[in-house]
C-alpha angles and dihedrals in degrees: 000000000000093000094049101054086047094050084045095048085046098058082047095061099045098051093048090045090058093047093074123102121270125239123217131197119242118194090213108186091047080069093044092064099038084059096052085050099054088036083065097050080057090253085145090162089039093043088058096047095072092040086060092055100072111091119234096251100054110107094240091052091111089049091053091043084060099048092037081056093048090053096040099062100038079056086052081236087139090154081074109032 
């Protein structure tokens, strides 16, 4: 009976571990720049694109949030700058 509940407890573990949500690592500043690159071809949408793609807790989130702004309003997309 023993072995049963901890296999059981076991399988339990494992399903519910698996459910979370997986993190995935951004190289932010790699879109950053990416961004500031397609920002000078005049990609504006494009441009803000990649700024949108760093998370908020990334420690480059504030920089992104400027250069999202600057495209933004070039690109008259006030509602986001």
């Amino acid at each position: 009976m023993r072995k049963i509940l901890l296999f059981i407890s076991t399988v339990l573990i494992y399903s519910f571990s698996g459910a979370q949500d997986k993190v995935y690592n951004v190289n932010s500043m790699e879109l950053i720049k990416e961004g500031v690159e397609l920002h000078d071809k005049e990609k504006y949408k494009d441009a803000i694109a990649k700024y949108q793609q760093v998370l908020e807790n990334d420690t480059n989130f504030i920089l992104a949030q400027y250069e999202l702004s600057l495209s933004a309003r070039i690109d008259s997309q006030y509602s986001l700058s």
